[in-house]
N, C-alpha and C positions, 0 to 999 in steps of 0.2 A: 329880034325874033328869039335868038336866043337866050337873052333875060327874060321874056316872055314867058318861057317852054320851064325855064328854074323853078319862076313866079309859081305857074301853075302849079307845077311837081310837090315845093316845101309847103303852099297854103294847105291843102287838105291836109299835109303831115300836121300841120302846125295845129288846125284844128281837129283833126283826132287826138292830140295830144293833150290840147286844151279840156277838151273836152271831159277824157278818162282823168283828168287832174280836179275838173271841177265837181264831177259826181266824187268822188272820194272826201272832198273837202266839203262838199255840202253834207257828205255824210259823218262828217266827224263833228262838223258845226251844229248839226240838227242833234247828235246825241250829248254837245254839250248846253244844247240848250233846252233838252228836256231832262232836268235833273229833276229830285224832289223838290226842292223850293218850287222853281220852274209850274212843275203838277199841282201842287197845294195853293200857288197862288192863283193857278187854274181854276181850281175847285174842285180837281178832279177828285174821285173815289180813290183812295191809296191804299195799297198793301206795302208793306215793308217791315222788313226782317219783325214777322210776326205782330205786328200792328196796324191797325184799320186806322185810317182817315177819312173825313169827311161822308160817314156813313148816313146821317140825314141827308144829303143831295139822291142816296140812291130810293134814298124812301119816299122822300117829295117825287120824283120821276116816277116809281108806282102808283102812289095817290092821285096824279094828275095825266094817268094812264094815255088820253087822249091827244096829245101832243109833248113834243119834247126830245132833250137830248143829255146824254149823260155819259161822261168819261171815266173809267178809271183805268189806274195804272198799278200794273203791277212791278216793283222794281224785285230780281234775280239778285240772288247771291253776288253777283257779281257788279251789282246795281245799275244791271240795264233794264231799259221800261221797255213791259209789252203794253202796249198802247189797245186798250179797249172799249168801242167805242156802240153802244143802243142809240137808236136814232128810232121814232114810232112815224110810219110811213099812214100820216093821218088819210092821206087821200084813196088808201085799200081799201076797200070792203070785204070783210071785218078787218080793222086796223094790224098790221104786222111790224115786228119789231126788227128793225135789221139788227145785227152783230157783226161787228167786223172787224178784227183783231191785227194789230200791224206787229208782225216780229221784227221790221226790218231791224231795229236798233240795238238786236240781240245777235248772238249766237244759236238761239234757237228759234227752232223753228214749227209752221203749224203741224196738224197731223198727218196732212201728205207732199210735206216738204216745201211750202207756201211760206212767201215772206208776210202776206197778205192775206187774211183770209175773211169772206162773205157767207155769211148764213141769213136766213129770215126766219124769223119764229113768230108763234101764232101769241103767246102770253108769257107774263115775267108774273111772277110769286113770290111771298115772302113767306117762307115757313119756320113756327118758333118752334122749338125744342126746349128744354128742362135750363142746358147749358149753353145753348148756341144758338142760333140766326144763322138759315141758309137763304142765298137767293138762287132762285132758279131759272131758267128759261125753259119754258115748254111749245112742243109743237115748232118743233127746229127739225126742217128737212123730213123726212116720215113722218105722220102723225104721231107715234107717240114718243119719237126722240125726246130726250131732255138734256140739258147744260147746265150745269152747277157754276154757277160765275165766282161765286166765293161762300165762305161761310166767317160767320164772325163770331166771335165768344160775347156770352150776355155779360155784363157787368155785375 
């Protein structure tokens, strides 16, 4: 009875232990396994230390407004990714776009202190300028809210 009553006492220790051991380690495994390579072999849309990758994926995802899913990744000074992710929720009437931003793999974080963050927007634009390419998200949260996802320099 007495081995019993130890039994009982050290498992749950054992598995709180485990546990806070295994979140830490998934989390250091999941940041080294979304490095650049990692994203580019994705496909994702890339920023990095001032250069764009894979910017046709985010144009094809415009043009075929009606269904679809698009990643990009921003890597930090520090070269950790904010994971950015447009999904179009074709089953809405009229189609909306989710946004959904994961910092977890940062030090920063969203604007009201979210590791995670969900928005829906009503449309995505592509507006040219003289020098530059913005994309935008409109119709995010209040009608006329807007989100600037990135902007890129024309060639």
């Amino acid at each position: 009875m007495k081995a019993l009553l130890v039994t009982a006492r050290f498992i749950p220790m054992l598995f709180v232990s485990m546990t806070a051991c295994s979140k830490e380690t998934n989390k250091a495994i999941h940041k080294k396994e979304y490095s650049f390579e990692t994203a580019k072999k994705n496909g994702d849309v890339i920023f990095r230390g001032g250069d764009v990758y894979n910017t046709r994926d985010m144009d094809a995802f415009i043009h075929k407004y009606k269904d679809g899913f698009v990643r990009f990744t921003q890597f930090d000074e520090n070269n950790e990714p904010v994971i950015k992710d447009l999904t179009i929720n074709k089953d809405a009437k009229p189609h909306r776009i989710y946004y959904d931003v994961d910092y977890s793999l940062t030090s920063e974080k969203g604007r009201d202190g979210e590791e995670i963050s969900h928005t829906q927007c009503k449309s995505i634009t592509k507006v040219e300028h003289a020098n530059s390419i913005d994309y935008i998200l409109e119709g995010c949260g209040a009608i006329t809210d807007t989100e600037l996802l990135f902007t890129v320099p024309k060639d």
